[in-house]
C-alpha positions in Angstrom: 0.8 10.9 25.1 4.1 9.1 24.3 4.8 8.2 27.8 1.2 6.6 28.5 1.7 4.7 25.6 5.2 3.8 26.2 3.7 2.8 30.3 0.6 0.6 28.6 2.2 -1.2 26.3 5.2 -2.3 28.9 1.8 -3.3 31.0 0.5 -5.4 28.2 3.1 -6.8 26.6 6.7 -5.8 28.4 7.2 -4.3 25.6 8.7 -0.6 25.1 6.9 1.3 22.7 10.6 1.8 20.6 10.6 -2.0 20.4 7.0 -2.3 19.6 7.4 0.4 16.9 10.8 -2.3 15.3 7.8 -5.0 15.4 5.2 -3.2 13.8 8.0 -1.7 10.8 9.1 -5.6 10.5 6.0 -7.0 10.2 4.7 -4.7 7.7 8.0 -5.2 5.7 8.1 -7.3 2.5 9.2 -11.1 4.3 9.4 -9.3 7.6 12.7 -7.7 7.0 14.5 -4.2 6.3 17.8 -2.7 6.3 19.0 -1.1 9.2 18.9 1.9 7.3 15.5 1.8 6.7 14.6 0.8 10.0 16.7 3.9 10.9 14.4 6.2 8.6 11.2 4.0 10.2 12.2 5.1 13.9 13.6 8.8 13.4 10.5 10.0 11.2 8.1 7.5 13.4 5.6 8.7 16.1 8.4 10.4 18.5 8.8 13.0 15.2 4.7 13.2 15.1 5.1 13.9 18.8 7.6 16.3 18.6 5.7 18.5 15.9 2.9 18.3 18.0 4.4 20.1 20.7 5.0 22.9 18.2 0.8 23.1 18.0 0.4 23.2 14.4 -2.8 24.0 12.5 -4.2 21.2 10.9 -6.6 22.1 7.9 -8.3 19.9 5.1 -7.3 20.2 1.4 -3.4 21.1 0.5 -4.1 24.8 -0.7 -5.6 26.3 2.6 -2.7 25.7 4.5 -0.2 27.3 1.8 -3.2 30.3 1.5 -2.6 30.9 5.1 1.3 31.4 5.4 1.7 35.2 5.9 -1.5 35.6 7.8 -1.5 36.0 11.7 1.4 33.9 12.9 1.9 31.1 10.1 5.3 31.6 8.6 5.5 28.2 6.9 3.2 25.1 5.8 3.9 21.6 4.4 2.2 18.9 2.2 1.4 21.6 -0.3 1.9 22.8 -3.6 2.9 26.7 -3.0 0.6 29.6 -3.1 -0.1 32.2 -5.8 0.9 35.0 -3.5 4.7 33.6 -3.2 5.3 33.4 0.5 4.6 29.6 0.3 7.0 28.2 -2.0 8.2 24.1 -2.5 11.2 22.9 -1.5 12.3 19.4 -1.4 14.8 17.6 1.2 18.1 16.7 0.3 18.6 13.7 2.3 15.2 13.1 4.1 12.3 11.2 2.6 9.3 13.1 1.2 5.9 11.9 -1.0 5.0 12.4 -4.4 2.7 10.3 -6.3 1.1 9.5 -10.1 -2.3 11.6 -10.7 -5.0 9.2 -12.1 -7.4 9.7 -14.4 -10.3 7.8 -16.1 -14.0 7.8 -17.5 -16.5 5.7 -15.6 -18.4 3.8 -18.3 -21.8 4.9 -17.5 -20.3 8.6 -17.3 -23.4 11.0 -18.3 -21.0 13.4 -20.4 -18.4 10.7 -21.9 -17.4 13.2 -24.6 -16.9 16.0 -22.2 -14.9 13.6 -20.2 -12.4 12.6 -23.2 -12.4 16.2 -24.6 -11.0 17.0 -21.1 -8.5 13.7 -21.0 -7.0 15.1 -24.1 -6.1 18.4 -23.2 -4.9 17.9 -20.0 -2.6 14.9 -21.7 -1.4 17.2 -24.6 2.1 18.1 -24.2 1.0 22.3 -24.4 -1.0 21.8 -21.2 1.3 19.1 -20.0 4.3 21.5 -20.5 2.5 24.9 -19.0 -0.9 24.2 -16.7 -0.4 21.2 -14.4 3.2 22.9 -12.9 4.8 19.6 -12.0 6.2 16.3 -13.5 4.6 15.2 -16.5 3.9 11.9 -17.5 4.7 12.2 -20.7 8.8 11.4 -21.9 8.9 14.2 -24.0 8.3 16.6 -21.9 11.3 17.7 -19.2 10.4 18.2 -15.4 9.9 21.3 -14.2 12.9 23.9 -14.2 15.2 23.2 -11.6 14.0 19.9 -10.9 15.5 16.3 -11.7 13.8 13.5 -13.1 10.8 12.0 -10.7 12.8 8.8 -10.5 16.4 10.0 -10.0 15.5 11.4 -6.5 17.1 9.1 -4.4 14.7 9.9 -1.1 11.6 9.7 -3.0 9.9 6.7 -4.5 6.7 8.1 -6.9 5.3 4.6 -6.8 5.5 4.0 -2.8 2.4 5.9 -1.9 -0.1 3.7 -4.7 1.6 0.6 -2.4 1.0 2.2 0.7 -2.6 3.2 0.1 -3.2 -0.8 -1.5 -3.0 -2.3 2.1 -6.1 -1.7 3.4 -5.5 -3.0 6.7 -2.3 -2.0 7.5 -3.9 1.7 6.7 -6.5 1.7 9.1 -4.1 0.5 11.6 -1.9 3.4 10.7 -4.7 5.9 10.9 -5.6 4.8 13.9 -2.1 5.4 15.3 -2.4 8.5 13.7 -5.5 9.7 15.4 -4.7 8.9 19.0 -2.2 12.0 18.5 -3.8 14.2 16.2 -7.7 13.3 16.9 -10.6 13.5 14.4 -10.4 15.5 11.0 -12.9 18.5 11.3 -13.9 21.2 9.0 -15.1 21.9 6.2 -13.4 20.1 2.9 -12.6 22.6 0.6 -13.0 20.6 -2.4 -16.2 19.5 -1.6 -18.2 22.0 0.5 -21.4 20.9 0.7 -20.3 17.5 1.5 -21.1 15.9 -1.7 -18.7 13.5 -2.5 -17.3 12.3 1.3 -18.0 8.7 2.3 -21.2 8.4 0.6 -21.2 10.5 -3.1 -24.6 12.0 -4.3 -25.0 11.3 -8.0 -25.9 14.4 -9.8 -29.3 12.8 -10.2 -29.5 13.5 -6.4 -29.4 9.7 -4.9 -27.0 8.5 -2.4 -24.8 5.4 -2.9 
C-alpha cells in the first residue's frame, strides 16, 4: 500500500509521499508552521507507523471494551485505545515519552428531553464528588477531587494535551480527509456496535417515539 501510494503521488505531483505527508502536517498547522519537533512526532507516528502495525494483522473491533474483553482469549495478548478489563489481563498504561489521547466527557440535557428530571437526577450523581471519587475510575473534573492513584494531574503530562482531541474533532474537513487516509489502509468499519446493537442511534437516531431524523 505504501509503495503504490508513494509511486502515484510521484506520478501526479513529483512528489514523495514523505514530502507530501510535511505538506499536509504544514498545512493543517496553526499559520502553516510547526517545530521540527513536532513535525518529528507528525512523521514517526504518521501513516509508515499505521503501516507497520498493519503488517502485525491486528483485530479491529467497534467500541473500546471488546477489545480489552478479548486479551487472554485465543491469541490476543494485548489491546489498545481501551480502558482495562474487569478480568485484569488488560490493564492501562501510559507512555513516558510518546504521545497518547485522553479527552473531557460531556454531558447535557436536551431541552425537549422527555424525562428532564431523570436527566438532572442523573447529572448530579455522577457530578458528586462520592461517585466522582469511586465509579467513573479516571480524572475527575472536579478540583477537589485527586486523580486516580498513581496518576499525575491531567494537565501535567507533558505528551498528552486533554483539550487536543475537542480541536481535532472541530475541523470538519480536515477529519474527513484524515478518515479517508485512514480507510485506504484499514478499509470500512464492520460489525456490530456494541453500544448500540440494534442500530439505533448510528447516522440517523430513532427517537424513542419510533421516528427517524
Amino acid at each position: 500500500m505504501e509503495d503504490t501510494l508513494d509511486q502515484q503521488l510521484r506520478h501526479d505531483s513529483g512528489l514523495s509521499h514523505l514530502q507530501y505527508s510535511v505538506l499536509v502536517f504544514l498545512s493543517e498547522a496553526p499559520e502553516g508552521r510547526l517545530r521540527m519537533t513536532d513535525l518529528a512526532e507528525n512523521l514517526k507516528y504518521g501513516f509508515g507507523y499505521l503501516r507497520k502495525l498493519l503488517a502485525q494483522n491486528p483485530k479491529f473491533v467497534r467500541g473500546t471494551q471488546d477489545s480489552s474483553d478479548l486479551v487472554g482469549t485465543g491469541d490476543y495478548v494485548a489491546d489498545f485505545g481501551s480502558g482495562g478489563s474487569a478480568s485484569g489481563l488488560s490493564q492501562v498504561t501510559l507512555p513516558k515519552r510518546s504521545p497518547w489521547v485522553a479527552w473531557p466527557q460531556t454531558g447535557a440535557i436536551l431541552k425537549n428531553a422527555p424525562h428532564q428530571a431523570a436527566a438532572k437526577l442523573y447529572l448530579s450523581w455522577i457530578l458528586s464528588k462520592d461517585a466522582q471519587t469511586h465509579d467513573i475510575g479516571t480524572w475527575s473534573s472536579r478540583t477537589d477531587v485527586a486523580p486516580p492513584a498513581g496518576r499525575k494531574g491531567i494537565f501535567d503530562y507533558r505528551n498528552m494535551n486533554p483539550l487536543g482531541l475537542g480541536a481535532f474533532m472541530s475541523d470538519r474537513t480536515a477529519l474527513d480527509r484524515y478518515k479517508a487516509r485512514v480507510n485506504l489502509y484499514v478499509g470500512d468499519v464492520q460489525g456490530v456496535n456494541p453500544s448500540d446493537p440494534k442500530g439505533v442511534l448510528g447516522l440517523y437516531p430513532v427517537s424513542q417515539n419510533g421516528a427517524q431524523g
